[in-house]
N, CA, C and O atoms as a Tinker XYZ file with bonds, in Angstrom:
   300  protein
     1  N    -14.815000   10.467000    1.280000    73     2
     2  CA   -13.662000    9.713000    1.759000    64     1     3
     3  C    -14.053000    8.247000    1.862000    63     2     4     5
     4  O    -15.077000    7.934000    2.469000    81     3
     5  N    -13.167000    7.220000    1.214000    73     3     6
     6  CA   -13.665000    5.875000    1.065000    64     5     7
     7  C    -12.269000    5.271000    1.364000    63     6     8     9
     8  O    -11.297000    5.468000    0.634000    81     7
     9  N    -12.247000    4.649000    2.297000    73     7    10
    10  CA   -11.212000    3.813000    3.283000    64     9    11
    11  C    -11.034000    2.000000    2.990000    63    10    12    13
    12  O    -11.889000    1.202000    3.374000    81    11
    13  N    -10.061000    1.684000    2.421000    73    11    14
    14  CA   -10.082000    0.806000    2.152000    64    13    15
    15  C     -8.314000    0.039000    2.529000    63    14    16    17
    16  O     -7.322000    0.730000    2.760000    81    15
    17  N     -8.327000   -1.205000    2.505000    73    15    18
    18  CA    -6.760000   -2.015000    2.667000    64    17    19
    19  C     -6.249000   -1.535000    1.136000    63    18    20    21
    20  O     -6.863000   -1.662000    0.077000    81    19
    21  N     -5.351000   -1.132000    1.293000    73    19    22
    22  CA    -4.259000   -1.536000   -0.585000    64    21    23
    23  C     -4.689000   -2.796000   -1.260000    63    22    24    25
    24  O     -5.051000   -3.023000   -2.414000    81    23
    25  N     -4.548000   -3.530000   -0.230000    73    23    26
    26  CA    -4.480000   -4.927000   -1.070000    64    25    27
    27  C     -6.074000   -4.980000   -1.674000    63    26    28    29
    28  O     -6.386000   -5.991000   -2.304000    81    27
    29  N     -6.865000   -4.136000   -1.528000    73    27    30
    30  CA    -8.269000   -4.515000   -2.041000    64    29    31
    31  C     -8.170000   -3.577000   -3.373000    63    30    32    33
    32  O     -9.167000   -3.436000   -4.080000    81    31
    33  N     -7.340000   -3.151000   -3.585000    73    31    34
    34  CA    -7.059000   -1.821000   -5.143000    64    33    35
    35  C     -7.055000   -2.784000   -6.196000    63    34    36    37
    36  O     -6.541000   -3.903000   -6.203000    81    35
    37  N     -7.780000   -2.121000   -7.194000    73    35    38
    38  CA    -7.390000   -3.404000   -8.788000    64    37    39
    39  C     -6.271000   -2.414000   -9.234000    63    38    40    41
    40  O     -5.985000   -1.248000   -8.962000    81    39
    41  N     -5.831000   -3.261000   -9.933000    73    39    42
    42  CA    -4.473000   -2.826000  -10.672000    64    41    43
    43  C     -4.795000   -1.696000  -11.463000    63    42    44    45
    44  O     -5.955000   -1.728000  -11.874000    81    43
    45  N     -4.116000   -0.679000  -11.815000    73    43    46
    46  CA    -3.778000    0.639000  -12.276000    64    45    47
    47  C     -4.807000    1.723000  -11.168000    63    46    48    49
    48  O     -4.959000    2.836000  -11.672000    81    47
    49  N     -5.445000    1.566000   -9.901000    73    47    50
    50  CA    -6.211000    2.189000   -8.964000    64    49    51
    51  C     -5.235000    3.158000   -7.862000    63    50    52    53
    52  O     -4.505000    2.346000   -7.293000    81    51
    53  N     -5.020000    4.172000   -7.485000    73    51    54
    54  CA    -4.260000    4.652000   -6.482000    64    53    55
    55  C     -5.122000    5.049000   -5.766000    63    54    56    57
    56  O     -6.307000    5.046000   -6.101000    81    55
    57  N     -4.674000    5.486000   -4.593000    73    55    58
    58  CA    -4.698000    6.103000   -3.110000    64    57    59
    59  C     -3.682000    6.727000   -2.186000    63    58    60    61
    60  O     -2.454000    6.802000   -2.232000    81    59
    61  N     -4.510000    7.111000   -1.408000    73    59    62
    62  CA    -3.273000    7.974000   -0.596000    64    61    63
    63  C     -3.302000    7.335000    0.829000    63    62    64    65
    64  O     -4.332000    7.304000    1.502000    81    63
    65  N     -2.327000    6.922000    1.167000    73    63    66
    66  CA    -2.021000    6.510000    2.330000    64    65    67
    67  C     -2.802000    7.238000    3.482000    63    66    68    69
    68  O     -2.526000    8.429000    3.622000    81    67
    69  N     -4.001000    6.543000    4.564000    73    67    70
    70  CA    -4.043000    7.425000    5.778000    64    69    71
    71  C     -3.606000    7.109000    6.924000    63    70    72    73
    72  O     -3.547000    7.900000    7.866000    81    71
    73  N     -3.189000    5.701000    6.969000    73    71    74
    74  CA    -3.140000    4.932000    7.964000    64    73    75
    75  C     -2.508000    3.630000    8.042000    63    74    76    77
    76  O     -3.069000    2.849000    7.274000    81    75
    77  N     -1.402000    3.022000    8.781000    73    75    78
    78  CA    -0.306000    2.180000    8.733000    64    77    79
    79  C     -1.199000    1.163000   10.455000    63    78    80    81
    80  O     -1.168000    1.692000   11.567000    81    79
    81  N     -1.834000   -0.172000   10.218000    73    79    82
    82  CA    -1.934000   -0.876000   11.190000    64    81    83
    83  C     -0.960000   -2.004000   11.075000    63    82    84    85
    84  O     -0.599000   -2.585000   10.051000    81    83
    85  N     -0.598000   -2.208000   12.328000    73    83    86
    86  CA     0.024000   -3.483000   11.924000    64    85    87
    87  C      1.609000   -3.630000   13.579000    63    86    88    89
    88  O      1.696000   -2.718000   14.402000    81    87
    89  N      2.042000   -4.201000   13.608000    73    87    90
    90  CA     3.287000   -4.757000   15.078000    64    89    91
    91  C      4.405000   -3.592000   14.494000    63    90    92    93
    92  O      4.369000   -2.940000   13.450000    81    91
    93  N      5.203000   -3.601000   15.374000    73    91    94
    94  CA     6.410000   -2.826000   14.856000    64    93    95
    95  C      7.180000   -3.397000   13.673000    63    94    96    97
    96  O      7.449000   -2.513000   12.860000    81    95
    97  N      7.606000   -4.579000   13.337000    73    95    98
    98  CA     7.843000   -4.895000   12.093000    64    97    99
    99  C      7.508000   -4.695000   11.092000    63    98   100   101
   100  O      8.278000   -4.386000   10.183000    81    99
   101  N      5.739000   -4.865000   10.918000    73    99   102
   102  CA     5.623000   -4.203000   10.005000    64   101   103
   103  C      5.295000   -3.148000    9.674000    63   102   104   105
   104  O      4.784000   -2.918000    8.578000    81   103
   105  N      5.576000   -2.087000   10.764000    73   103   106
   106  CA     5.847000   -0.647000    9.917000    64   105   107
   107  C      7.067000    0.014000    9.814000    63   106   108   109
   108  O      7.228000    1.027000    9.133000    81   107
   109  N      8.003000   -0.581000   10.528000    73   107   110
   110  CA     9.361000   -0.509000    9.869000    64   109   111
   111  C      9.426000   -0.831000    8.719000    63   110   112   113
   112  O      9.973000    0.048000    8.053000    81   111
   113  N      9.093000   -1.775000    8.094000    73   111   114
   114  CA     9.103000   -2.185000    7.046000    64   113   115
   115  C      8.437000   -1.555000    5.615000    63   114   116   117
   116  O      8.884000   -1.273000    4.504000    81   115
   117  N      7.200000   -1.500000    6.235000    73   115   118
   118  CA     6.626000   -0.130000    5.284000    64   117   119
   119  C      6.906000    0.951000    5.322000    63   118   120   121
   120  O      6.624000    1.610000    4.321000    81   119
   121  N      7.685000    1.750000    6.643000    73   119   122
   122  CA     7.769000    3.495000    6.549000    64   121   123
   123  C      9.877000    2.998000    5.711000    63   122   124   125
   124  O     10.562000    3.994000    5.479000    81   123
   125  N     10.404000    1.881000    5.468000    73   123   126
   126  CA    11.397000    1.746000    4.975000    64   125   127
   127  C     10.827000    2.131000    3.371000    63   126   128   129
   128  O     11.367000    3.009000    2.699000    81   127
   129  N     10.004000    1.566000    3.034000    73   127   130
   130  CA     9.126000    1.777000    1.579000    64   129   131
   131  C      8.754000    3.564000    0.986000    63   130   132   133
   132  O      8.808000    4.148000   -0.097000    81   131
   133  N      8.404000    3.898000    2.293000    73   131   134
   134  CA     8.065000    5.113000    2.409000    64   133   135
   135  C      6.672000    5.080000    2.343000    63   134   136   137
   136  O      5.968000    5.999000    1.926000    81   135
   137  N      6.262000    3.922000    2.794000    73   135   138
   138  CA     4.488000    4.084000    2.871000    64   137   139
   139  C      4.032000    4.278000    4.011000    63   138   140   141
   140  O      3.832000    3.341000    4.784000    81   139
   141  N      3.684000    6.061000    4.445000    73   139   142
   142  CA     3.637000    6.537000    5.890000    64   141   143
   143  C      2.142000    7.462000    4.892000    63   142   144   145
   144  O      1.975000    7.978000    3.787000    81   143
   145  N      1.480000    7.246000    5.953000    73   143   146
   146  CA    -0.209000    8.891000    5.665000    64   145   147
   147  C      0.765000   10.043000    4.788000    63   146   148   149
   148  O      1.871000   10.542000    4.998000    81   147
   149  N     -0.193000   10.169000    3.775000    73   147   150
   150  CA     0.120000   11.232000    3.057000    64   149   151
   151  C      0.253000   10.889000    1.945000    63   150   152   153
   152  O     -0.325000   11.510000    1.052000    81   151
   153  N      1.254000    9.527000    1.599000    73   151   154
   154  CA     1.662000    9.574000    0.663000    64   153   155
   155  C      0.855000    8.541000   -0.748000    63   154   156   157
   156  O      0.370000    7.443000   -0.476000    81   155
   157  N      0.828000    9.083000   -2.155000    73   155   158
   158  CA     0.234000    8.647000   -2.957000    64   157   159
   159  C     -0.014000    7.557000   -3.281000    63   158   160   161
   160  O     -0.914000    7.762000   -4.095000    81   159
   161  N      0.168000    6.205000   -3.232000    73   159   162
   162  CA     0.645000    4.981000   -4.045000    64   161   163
   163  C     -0.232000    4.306000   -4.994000    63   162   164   165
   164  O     -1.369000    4.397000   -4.533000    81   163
   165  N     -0.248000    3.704000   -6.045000    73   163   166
   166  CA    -0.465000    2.972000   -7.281000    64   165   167
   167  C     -0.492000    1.983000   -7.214000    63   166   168   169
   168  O      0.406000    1.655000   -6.439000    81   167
   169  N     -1.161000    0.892000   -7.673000    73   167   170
   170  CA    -0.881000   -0.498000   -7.875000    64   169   171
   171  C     -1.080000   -0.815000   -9.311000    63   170   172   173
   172  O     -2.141000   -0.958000   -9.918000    81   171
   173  N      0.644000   -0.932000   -9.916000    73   171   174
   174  CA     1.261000   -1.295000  -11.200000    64   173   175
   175  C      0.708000   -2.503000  -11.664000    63   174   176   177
   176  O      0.312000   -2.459000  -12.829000    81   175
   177  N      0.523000   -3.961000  -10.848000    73   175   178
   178  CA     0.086000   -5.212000  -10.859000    64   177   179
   179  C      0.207000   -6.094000  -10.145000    63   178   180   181
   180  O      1.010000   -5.992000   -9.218000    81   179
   181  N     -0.680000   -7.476000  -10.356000    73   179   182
   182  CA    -0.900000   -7.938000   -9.296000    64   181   183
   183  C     -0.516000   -9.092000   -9.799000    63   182   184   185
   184  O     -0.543000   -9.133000  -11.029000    81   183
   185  N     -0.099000  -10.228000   -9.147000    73   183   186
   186  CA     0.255000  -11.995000   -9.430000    64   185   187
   187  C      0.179000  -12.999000   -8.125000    63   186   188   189
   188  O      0.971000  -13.051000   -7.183000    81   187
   189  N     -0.751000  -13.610000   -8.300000    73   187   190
   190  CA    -1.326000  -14.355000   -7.131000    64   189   191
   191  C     -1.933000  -13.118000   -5.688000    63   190   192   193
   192  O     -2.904000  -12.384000   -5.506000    81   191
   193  N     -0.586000  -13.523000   -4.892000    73   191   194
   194  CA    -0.836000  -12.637000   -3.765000    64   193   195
   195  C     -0.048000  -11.303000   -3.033000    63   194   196   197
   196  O     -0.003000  -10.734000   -1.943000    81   195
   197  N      0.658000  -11.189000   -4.677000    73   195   198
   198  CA     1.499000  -10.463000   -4.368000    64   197   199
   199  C      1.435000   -9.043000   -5.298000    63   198   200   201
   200  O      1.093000   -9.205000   -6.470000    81   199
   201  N      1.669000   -7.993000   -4.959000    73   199   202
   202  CA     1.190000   -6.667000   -5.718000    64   201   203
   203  C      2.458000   -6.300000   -5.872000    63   202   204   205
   204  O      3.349000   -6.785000   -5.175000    81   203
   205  N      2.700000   -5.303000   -6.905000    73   203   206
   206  CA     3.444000   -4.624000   -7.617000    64   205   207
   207  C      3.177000   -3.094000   -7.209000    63   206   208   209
   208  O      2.275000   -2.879000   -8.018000    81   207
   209  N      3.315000   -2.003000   -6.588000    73   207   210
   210  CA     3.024000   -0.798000   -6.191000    64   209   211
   211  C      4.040000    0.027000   -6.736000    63   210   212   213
   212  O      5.017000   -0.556000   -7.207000    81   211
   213  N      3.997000    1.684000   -6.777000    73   211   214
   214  CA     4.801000    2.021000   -7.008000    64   213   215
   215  C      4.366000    3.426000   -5.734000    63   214   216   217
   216  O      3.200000    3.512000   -5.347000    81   215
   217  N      5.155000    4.150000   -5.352000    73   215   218
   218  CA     5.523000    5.137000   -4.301000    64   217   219
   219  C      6.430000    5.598000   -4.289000    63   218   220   221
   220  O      7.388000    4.826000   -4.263000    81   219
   221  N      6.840000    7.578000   -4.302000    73   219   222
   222  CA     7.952000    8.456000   -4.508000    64   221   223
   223  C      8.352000    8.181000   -5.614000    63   222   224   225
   224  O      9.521000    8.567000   -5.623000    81   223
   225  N      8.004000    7.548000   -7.009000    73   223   226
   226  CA     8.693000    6.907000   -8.133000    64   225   227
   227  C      9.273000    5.736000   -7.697000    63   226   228   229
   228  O     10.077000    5.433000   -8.579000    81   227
   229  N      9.315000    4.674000   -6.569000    73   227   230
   230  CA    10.020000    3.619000   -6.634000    64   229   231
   231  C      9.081000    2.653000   -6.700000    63   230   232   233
   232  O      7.874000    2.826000   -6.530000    81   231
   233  N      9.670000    1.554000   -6.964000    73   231   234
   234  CA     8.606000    0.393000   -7.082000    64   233   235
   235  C      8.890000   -1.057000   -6.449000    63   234   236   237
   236  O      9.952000   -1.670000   -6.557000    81   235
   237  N      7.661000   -1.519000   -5.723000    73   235   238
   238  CA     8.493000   -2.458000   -4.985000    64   237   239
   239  C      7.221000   -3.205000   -4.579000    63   238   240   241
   240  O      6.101000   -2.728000   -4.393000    81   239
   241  N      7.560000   -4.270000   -4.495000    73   239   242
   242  CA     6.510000   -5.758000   -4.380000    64   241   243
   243  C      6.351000   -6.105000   -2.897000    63   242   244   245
   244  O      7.164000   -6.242000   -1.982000    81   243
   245  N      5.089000   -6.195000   -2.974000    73   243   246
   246  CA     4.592000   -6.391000   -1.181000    64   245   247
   247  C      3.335000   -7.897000   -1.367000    63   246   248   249
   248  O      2.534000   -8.362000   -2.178000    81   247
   249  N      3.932000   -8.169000    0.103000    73   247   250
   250  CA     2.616000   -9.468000   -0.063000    64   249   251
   251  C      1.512000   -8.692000    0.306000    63   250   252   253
   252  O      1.646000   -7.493000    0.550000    81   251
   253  N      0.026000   -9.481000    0.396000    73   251   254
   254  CA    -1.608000   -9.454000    0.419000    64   253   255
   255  C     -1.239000   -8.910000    2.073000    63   254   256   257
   256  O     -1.627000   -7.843000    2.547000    81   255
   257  N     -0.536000   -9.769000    2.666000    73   255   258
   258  CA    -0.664000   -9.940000    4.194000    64   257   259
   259  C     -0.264000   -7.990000    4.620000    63   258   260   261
   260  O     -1.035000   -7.160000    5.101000    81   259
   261  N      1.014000   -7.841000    4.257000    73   259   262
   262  CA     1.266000   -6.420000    4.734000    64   261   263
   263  C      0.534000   -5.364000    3.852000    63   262   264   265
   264  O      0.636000   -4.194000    4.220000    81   263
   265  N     -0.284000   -5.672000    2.591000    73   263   266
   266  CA    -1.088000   -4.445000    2.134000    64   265   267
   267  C     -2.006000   -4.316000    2.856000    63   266   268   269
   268  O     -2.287000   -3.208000    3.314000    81   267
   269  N     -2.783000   -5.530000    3.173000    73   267   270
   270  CA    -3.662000   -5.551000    4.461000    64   269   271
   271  C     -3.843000   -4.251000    5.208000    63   270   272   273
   272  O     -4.780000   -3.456000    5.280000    81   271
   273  N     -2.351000   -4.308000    5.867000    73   271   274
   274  CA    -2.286000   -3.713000    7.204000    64   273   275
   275  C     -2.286000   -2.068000    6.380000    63   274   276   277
   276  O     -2.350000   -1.140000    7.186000    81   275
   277  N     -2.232000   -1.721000    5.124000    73   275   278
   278  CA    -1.958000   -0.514000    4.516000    64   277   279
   279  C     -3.269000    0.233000    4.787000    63   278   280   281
   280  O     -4.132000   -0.644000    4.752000    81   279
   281  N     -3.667000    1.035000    4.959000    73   279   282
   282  CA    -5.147000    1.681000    4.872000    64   281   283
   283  C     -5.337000    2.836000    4.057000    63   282   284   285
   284  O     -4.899000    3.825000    4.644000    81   283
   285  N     -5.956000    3.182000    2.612000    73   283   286
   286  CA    -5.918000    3.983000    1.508000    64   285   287
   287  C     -7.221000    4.884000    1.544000    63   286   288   289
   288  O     -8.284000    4.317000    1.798000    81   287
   289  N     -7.215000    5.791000    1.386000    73   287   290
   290  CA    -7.767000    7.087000    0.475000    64   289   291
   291  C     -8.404000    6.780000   -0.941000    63   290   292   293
   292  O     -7.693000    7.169000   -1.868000    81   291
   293  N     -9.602000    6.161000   -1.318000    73   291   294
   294  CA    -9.304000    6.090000   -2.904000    64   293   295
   295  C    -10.839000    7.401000   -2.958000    63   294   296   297
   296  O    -11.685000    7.156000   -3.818000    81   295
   297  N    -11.009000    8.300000   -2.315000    73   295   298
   298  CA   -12.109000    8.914000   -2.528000    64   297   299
   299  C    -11.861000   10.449000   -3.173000    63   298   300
   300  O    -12.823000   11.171000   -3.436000    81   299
């Protein structure tokens, strides 16, 4: 098991969600995404500071700051 932020994934790398840190905003914001423990996510690509992910089949662009707070599974 190797624990890492999202935002540290190179592009085409997944993980599985174990862990959401971060104020109530931003996990409203992410469990709106559907990025709650459990679930798989991908990183499609990256441009400056901003990532491209994909999760449940949807796809949707997050800044550096809230992948941060994402905590991944890549083991």
């Amino acid at each position: 098991m190797s624990l890492i932020p999202l935002a540290t994934l190179p592009e085409g790398a997944k993980g599985r969600v174990v862990n959401v840190v971060g104020g109530m905003g931003a996990l409203r914001k992410l469990m709106a995404m559907g990025i709650v423990p459990g679930k798989e996510v991908r990183v499609l690509g990256r441009r400056g500071g901003a990532m491209l992910i994909s999760i449940n089949g949807a796809k949707f662009v997050i800044g550096r700051g809230l992948a941060m707070k994402v905590i991944v599974d890549v083991g």
